[in-house]
PDB file of N, CA, C and O in Angstrom, chain B, residues numbered from 101:
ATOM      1  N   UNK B 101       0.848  -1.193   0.000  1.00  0.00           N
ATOM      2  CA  UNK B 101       0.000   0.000   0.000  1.00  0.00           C
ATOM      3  C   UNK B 101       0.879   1.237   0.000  1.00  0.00           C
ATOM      4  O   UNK B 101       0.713   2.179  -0.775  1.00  0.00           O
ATOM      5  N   UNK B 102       1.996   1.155   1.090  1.00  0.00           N
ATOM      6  CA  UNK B 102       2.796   2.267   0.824  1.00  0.00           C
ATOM      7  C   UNK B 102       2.285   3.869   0.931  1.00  0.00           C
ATOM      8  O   UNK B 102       3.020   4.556   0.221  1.00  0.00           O
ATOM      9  N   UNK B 103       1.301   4.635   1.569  1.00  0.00           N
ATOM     10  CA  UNK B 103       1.454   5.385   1.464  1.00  0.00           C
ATOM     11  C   UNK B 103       0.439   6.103   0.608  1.00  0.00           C
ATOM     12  O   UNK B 103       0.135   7.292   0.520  1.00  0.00           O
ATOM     13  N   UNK B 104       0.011   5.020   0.009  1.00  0.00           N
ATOM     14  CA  UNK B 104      -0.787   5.791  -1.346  1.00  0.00           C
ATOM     15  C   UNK B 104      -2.200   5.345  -1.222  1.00  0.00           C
ATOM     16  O   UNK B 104      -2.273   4.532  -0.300  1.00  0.00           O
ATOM     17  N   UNK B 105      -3.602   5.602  -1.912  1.00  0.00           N
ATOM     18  CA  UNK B 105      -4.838   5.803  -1.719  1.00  0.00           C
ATOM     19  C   UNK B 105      -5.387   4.282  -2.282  1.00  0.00           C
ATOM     20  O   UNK B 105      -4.829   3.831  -3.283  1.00  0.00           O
ATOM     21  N   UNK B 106      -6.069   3.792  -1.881  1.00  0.00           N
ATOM     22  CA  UNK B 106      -6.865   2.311  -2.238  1.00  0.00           C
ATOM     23  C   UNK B 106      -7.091   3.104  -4.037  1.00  0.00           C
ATOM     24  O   UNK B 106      -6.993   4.305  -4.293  1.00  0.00           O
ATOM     25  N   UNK B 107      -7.373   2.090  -4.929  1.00  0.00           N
ATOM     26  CA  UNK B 107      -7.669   2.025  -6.205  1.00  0.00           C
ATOM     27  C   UNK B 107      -8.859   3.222  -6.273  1.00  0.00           C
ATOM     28  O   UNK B 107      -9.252   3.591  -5.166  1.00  0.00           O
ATOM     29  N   UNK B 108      -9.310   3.695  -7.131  1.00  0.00           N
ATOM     30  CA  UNK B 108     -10.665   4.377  -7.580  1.00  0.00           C
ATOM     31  C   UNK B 108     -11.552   3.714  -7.610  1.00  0.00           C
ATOM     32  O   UNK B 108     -11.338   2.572  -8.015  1.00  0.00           O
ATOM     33  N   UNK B 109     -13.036   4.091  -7.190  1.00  0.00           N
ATOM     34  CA  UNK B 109     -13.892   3.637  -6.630  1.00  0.00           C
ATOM     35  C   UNK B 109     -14.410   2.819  -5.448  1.00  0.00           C
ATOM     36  O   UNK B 109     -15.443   2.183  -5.240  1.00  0.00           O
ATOM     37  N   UNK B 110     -12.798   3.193  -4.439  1.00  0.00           N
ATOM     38  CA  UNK B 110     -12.845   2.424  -3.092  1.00  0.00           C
ATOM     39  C   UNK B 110     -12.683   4.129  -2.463  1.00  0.00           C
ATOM     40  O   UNK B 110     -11.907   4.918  -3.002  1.00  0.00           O
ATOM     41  N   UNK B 111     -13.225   4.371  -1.705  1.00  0.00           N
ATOM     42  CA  UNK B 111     -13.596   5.637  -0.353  1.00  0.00           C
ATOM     43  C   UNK B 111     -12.309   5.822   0.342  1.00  0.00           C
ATOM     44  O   UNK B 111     -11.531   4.870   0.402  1.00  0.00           O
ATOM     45  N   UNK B 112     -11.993   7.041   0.913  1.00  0.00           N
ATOM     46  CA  UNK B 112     -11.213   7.566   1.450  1.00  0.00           C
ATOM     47  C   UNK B 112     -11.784   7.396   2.938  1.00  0.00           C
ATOM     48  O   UNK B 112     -12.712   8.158   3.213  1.00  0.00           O
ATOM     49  N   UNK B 113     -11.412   6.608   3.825  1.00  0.00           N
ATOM     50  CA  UNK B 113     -11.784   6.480   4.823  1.00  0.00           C
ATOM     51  C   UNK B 113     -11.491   7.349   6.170  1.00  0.00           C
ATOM     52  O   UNK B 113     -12.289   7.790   6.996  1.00  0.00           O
ATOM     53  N   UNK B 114     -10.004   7.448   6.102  1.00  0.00           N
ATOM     54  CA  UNK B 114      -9.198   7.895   7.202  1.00  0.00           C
ATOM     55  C   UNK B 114      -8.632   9.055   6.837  1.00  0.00           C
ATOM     56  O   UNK B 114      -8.564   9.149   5.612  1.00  0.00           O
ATOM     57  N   UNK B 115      -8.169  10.043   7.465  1.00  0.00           N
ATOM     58  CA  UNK B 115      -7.666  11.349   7.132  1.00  0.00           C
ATOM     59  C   UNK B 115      -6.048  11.013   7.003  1.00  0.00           C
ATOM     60  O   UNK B 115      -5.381  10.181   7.617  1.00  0.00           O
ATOM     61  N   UNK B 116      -5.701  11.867   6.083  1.00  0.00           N
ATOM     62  CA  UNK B 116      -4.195  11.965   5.978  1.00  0.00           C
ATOM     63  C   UNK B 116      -3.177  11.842   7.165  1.00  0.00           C
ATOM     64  O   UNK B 116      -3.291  12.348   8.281  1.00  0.00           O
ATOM     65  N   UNK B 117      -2.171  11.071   6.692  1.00  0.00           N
ATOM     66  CA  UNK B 117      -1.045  11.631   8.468  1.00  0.00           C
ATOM     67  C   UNK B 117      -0.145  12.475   7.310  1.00  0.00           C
ATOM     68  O   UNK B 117       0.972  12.779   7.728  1.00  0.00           O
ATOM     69  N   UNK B 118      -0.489  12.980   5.689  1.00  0.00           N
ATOM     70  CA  UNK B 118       0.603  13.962   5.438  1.00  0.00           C
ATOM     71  C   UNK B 118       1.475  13.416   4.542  1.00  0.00           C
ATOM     72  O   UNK B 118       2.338  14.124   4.024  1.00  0.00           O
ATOM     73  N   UNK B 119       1.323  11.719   4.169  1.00  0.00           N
ATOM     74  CA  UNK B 119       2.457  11.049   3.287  1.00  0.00           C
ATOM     75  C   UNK B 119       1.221  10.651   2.364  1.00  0.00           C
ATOM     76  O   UNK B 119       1.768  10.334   1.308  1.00  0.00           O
ATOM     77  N   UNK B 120      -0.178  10.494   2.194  1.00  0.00           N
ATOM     78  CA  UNK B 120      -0.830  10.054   1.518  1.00  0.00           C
ATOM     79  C   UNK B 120      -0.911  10.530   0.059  1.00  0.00           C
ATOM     80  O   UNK B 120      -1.080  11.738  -0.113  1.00  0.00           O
ATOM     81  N   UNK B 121      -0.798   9.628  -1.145  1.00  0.00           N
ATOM     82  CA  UNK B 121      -1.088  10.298  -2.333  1.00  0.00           C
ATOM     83  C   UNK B 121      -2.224  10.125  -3.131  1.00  0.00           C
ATOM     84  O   UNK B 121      -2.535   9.125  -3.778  1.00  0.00           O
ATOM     85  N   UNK B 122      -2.905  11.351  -3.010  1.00  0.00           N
ATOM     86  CA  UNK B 122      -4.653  11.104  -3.685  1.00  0.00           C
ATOM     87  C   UNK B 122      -4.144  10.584  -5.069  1.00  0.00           C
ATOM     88  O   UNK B 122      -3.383  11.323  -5.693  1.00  0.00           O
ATOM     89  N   UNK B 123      -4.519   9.308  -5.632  1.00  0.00           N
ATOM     90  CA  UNK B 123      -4.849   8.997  -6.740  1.00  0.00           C
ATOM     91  C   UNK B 123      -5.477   9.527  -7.897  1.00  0.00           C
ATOM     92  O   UNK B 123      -5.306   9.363  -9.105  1.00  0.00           O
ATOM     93  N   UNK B 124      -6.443  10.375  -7.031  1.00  0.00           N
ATOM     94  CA  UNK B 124      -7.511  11.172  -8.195  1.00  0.00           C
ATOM     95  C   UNK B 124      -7.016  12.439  -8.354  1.00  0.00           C
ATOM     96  O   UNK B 124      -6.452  12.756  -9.401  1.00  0.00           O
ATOM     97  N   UNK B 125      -7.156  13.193  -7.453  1.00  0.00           N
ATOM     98  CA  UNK B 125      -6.292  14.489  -7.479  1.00  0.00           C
ATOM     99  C   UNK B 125      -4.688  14.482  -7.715  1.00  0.00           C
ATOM    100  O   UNK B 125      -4.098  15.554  -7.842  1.00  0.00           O
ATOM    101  N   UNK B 126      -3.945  13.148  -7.774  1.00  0.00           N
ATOM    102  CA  UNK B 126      -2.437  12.981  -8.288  1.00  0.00           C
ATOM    103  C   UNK B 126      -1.584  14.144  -7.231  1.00  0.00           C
ATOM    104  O   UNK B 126      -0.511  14.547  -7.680  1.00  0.00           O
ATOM    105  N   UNK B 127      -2.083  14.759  -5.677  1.00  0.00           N
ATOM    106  CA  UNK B 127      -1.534  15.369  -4.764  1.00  0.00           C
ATOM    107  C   UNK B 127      -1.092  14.620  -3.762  1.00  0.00           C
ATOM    108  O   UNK B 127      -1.502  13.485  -3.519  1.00  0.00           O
ATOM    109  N   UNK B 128       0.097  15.454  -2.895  1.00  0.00           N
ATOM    110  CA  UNK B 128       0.133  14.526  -1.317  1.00  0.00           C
ATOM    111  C   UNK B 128      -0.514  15.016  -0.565  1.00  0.00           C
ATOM    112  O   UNK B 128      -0.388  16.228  -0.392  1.00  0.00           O
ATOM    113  N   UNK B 129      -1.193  14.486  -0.032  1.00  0.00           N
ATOM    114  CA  UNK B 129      -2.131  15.004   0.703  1.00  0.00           C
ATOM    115  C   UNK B 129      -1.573  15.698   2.143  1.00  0.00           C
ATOM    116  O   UNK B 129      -0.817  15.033   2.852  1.00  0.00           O
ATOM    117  N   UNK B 130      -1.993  17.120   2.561  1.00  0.00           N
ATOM    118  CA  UNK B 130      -1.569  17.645   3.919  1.00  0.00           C
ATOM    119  C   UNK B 130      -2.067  16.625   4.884  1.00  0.00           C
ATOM    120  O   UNK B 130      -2.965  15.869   4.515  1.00  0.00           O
ATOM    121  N   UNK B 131      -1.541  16.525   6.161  1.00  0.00           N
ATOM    122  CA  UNK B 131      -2.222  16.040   7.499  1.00  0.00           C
ATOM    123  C   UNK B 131      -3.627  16.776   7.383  1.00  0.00           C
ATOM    124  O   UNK B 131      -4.001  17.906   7.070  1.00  0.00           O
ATOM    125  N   UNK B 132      -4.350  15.330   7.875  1.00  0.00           N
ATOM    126  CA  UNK B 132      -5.956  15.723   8.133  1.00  0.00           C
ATOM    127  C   UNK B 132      -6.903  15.864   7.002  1.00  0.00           C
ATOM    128  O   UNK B 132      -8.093  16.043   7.259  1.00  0.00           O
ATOM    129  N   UNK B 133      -6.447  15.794   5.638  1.00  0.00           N
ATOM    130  CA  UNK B 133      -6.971  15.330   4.227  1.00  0.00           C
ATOM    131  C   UNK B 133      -7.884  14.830   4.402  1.00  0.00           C
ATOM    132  O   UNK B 133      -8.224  14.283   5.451  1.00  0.00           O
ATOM    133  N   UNK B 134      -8.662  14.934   3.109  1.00  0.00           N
ATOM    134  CA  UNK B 134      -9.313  13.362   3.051  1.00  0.00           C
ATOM    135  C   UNK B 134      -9.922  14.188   1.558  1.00  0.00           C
ATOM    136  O   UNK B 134      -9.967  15.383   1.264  1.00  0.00           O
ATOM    137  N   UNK B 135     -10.319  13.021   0.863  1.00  0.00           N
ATOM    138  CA  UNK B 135     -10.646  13.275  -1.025  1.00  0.00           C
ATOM    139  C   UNK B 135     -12.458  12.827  -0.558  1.00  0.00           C
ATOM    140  O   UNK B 135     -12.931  11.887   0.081  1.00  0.00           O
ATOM    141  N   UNK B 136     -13.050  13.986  -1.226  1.00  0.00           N
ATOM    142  CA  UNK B 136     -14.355  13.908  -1.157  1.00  0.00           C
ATOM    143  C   UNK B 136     -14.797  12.850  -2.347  1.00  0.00           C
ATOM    144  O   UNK B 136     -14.061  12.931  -3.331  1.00  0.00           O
ATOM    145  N   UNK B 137     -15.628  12.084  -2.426  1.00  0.00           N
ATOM    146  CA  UNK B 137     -16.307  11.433  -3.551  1.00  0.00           C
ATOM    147  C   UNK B 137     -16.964  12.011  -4.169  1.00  0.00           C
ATOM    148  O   UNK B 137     -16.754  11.889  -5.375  1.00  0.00           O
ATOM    149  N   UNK B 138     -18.035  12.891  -3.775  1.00  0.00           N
ATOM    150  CA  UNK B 138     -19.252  13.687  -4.391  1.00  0.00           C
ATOM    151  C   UNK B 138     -17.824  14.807  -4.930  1.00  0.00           C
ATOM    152  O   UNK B 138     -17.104  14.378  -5.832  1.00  0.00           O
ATOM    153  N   UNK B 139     -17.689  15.418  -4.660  1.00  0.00           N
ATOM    154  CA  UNK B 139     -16.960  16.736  -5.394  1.00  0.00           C
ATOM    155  C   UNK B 139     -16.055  16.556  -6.004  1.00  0.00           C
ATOM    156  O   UNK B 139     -15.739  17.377  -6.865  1.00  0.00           O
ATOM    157  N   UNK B 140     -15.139  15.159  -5.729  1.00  0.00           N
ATOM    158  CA  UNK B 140     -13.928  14.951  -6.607  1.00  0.00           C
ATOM    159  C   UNK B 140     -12.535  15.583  -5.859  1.00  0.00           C
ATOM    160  O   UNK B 140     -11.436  15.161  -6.219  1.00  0.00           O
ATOM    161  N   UNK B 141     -12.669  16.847  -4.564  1.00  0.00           N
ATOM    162  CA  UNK B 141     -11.142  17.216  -4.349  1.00  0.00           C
ATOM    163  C   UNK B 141     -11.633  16.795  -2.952  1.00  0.00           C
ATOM    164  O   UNK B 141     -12.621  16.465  -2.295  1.00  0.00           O
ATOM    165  N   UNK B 142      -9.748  17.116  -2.909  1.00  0.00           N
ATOM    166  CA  UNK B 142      -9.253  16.540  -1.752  1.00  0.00           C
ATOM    167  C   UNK B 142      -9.451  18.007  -0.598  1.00  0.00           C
ATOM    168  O   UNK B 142      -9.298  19.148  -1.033  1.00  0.00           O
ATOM    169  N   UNK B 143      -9.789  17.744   0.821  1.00  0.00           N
ATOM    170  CA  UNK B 143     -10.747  18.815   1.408  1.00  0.00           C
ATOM    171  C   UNK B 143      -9.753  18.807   2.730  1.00  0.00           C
ATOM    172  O   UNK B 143      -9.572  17.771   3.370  1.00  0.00           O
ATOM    173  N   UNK B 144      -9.254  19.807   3.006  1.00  0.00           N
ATOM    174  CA  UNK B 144      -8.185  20.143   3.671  1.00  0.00           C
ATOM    175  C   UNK B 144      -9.174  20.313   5.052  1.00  0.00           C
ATOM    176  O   UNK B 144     -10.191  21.000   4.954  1.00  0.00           O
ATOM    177  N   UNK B 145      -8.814  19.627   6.395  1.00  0.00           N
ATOM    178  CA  UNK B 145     -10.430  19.410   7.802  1.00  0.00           C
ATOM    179  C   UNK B 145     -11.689  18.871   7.451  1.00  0.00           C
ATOM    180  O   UNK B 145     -12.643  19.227   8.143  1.00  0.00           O
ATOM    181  N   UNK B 146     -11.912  17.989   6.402  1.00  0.00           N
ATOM    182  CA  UNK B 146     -13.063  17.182   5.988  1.00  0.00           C
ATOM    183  C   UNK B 146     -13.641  16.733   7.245  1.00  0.00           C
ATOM    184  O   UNK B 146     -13.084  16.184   8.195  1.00  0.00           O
ATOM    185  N   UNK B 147     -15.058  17.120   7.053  1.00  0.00           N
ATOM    186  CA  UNK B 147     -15.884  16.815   7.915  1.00  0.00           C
ATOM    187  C   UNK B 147     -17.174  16.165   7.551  1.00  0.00           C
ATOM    188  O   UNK B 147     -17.792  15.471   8.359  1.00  0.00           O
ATOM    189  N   UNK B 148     -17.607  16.402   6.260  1.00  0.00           N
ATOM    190  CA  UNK B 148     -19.169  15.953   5.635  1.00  0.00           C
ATOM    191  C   UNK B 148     -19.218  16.641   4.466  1.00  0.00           C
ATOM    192  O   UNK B 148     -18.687  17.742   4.324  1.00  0.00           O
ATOM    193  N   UNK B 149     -19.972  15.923   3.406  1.00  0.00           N
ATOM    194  CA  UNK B 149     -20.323  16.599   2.377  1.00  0.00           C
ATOM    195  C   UNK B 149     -21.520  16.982   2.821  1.00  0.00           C
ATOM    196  O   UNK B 149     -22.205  16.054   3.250  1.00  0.00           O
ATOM    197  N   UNK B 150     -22.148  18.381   2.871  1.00  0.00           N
ATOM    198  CA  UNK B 150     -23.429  18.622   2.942  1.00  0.00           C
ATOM    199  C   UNK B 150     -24.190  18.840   1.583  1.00  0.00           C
ATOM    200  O   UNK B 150     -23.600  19.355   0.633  1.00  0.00           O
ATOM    201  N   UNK B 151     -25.131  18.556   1.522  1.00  0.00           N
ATOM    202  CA  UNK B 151     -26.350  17.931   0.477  1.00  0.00           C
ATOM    203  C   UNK B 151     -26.964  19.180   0.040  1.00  0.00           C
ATOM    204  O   UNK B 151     -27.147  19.409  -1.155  1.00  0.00           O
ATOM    205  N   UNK B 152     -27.368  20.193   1.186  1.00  0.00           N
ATOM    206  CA  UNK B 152     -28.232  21.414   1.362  1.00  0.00           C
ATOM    207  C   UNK B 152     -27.483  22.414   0.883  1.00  0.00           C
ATOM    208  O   UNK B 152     -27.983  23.243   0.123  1.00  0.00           O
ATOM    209  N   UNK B 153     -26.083  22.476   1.291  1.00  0.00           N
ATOM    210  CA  UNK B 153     -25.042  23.164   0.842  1.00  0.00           C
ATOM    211  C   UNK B 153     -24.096  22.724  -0.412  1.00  0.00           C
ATOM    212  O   UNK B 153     -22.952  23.145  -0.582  1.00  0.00           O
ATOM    213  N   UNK B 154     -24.571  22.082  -1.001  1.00  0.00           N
ATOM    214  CA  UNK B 154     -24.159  21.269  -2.152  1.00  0.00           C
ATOM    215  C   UNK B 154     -22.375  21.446  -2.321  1.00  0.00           C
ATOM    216  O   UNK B 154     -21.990  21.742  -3.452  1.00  0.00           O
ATOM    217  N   UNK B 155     -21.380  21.282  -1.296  1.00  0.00           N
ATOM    218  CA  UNK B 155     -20.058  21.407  -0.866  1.00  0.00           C
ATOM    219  C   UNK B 155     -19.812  20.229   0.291  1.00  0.00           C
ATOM    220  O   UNK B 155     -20.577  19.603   1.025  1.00  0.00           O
ATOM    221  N   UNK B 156     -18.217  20.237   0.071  1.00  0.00           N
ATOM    222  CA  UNK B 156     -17.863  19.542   1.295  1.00  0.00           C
ATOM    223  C   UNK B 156     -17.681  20.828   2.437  1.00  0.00           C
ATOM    224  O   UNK B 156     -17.375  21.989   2.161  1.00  0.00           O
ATOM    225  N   UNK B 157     -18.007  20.171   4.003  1.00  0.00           N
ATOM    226  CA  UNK B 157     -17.493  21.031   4.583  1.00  0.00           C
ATOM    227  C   UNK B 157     -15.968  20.521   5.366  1.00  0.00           C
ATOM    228  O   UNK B 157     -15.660  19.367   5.664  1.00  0.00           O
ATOM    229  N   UNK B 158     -15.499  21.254   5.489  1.00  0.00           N
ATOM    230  CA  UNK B 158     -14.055  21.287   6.002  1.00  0.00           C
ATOM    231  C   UNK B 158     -13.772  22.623   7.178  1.00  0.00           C
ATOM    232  O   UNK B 158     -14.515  23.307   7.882  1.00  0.00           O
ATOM    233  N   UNK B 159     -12.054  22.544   6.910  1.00  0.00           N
ATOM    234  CA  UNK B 159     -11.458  23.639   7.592  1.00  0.00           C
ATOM    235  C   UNK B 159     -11.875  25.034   7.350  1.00  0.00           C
ATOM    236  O   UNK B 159     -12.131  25.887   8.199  1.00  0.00           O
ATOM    237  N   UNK B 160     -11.910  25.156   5.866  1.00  0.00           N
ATOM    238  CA  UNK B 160     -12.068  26.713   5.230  1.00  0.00           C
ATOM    239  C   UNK B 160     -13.330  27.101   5.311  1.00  0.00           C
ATOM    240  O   UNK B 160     -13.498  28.263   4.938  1.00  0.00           O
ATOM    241  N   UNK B 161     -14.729  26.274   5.834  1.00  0.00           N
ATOM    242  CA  UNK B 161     -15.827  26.838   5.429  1.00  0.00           C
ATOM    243  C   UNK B 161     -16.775  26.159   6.713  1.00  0.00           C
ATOM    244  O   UNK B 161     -18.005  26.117   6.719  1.00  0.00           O
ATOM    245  N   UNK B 162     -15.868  25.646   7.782  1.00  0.00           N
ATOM    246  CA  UNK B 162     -17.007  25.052   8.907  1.00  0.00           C
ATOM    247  C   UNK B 162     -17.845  26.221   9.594  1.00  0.00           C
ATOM    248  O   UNK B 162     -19.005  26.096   9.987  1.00  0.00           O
ATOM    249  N   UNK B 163     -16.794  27.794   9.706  1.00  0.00           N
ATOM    250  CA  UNK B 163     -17.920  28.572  10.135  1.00  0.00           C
ATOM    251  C   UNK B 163     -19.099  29.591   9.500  1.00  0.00           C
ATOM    252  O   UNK B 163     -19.919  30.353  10.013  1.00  0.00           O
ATOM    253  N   UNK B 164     -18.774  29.228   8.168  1.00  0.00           N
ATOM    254  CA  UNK B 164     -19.856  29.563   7.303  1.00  0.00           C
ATOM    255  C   UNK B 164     -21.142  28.414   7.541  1.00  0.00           C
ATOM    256  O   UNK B 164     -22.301  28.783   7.350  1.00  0.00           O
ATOM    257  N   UNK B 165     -20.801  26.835   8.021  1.00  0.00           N
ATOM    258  CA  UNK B 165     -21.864  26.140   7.922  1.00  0.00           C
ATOM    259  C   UNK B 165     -22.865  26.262   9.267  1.00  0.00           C
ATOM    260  O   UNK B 165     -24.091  26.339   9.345  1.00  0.00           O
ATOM    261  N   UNK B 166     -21.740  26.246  10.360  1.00  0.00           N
ATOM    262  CA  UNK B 166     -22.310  26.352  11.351  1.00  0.00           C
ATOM    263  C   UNK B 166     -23.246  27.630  11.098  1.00  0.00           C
ATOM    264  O   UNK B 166     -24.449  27.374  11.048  1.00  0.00           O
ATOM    265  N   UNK B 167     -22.946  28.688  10.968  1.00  0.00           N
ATOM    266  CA  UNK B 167     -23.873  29.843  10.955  1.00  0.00           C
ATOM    267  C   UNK B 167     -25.329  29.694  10.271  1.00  0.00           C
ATOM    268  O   UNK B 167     -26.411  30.120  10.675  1.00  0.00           O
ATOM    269  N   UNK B 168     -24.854  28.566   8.496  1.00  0.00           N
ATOM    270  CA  UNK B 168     -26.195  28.220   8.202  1.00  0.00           C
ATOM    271  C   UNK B 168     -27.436  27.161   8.891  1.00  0.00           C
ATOM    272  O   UNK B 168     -28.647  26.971   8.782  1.00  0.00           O
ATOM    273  N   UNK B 169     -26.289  26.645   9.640  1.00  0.00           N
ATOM    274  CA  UNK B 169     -27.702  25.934  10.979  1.00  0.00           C
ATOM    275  C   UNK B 169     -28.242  26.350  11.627  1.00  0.00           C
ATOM    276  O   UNK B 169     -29.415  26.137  11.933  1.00  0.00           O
ATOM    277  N   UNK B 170     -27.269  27.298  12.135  1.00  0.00           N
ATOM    278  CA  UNK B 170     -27.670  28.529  13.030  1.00  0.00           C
ATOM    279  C   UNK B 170     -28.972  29.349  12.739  1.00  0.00           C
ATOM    280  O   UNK B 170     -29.843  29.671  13.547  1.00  0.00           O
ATOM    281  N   UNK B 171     -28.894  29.641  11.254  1.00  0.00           N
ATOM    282  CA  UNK B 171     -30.197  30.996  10.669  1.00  0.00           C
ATOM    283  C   UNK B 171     -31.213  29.300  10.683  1.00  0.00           C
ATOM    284  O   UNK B 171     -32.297  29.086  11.225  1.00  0.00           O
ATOM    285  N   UNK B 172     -30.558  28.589  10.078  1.00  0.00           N
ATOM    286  CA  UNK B 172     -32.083  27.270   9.568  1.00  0.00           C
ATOM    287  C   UNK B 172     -32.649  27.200  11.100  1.00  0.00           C
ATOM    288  O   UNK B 172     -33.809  27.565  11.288  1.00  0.00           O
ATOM    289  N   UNK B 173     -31.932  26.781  12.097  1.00  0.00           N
ATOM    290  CA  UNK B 173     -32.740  26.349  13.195  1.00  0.00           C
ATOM    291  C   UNK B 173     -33.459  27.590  13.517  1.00  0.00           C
ATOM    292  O   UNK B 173     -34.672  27.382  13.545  1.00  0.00           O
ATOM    293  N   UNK B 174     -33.128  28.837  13.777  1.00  0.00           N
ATOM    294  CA  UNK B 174     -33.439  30.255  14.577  1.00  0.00           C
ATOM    295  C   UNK B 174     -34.905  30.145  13.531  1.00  0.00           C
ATOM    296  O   UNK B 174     -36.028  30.188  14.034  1.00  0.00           O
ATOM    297  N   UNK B 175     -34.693  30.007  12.093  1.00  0.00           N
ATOM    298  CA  UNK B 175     -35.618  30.233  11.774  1.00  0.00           C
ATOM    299  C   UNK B 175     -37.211  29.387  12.054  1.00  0.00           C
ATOM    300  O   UNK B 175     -38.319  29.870  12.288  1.00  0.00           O
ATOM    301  N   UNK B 176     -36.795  28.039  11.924  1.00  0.00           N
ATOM    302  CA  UNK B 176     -37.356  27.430  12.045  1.00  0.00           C
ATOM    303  C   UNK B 176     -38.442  27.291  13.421  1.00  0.00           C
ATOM    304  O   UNK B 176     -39.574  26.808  13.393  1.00  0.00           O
ATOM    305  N   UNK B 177     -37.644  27.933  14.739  1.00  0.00           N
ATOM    306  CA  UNK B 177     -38.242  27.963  15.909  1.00  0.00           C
ATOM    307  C   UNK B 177     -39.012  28.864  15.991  1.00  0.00           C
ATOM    308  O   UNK B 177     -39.731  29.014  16.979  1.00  0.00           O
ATOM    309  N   UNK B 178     -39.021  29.679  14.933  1.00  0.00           N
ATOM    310  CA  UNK B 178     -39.672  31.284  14.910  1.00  0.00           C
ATOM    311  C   UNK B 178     -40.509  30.519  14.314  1.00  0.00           C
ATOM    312  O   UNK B 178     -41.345  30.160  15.144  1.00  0.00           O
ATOM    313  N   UNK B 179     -40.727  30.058  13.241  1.00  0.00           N
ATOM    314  CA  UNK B 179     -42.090  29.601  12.350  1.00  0.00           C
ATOM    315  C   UNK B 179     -42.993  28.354  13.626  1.00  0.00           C
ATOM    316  O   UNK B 179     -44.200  28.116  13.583  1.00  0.00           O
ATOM    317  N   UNK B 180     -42.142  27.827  14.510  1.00  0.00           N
ATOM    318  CA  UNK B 180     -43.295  26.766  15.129  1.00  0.00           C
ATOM    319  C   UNK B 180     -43.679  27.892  15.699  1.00  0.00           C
ATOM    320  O   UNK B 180     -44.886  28.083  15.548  1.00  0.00           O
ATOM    321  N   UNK B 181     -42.870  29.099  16.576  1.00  0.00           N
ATOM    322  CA  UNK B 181     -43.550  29.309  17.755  1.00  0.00           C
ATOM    323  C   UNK B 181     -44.678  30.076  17.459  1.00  0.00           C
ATOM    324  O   UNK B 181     -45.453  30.273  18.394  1.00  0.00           O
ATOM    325  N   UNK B 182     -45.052  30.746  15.922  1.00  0.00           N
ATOM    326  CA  UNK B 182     -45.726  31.651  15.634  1.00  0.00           C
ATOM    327  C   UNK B 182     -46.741  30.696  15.503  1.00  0.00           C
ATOM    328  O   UNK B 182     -47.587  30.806  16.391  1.00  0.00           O
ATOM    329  N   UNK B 183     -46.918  29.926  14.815  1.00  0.00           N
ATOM    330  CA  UNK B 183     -47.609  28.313  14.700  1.00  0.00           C
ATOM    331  C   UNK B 183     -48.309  28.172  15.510  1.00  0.00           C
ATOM    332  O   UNK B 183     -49.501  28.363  15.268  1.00  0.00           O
ATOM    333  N   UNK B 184     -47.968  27.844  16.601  1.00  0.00           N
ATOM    334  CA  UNK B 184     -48.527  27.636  18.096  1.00  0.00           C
ATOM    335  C   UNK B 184     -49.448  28.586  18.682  1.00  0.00           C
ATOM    336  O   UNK B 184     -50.548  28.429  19.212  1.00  0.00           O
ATOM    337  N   UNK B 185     -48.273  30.278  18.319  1.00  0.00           N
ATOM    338  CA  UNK B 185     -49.253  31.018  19.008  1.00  0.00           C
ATOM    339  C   UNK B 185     -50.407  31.530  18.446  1.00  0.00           C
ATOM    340  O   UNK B 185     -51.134  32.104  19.257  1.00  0.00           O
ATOM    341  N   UNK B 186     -50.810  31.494  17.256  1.00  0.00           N
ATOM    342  CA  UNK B 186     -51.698  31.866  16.274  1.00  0.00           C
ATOM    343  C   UNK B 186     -53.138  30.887  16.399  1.00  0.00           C
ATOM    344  O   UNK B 186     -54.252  31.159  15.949  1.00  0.00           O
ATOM    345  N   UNK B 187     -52.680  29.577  17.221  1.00  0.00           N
ATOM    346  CA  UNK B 187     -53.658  28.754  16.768  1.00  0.00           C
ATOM    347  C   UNK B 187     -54.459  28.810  18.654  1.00  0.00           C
ATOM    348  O   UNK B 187     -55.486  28.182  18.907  1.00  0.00           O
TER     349      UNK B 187
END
């Protein structure tokens, strides 16, 4: 194995220790890597591809996501509670 990424069409399981070479992207991967499937690159703090956000989230963009849970939930509690109180 050596170092290098299972064949294509086998998943990136484990995050980089920094010697890994993405196969698909033909990079070494930094510590903490990992190669998204849905998007095709390799995502520097991989954490989830989100679906809603049609991106992986990672290092560069976890506090942009958090914030969008943030407005979805805030909003969402505003629409039950008006819900509730209306009826």
């Amino acid at each position: 194995h050596g170092g290098r990424m299972p064949e294509r069409g086998l998943q990136q399981l484990l995050p980089s220790n920094g010697k890994l070479k993405c196969e698909v992207c033909m990079v070494v991967q930094p510590r903490g890597c990992l190669h998204c499937e849905h998007c095709g690159v390799c995502v520097i703090g991989y954490d989830h591809h989100c679906p809603w956000m049609s991106k992986c989230i990672g290092a560069q963009n976890s506090c942009a996501f958090y914030g969008f849970l943030g407005v979805g939930l805030t909003s969402l509690f505003f629409i039950v509670l008006i819900s509730v109180l209306m009826h």
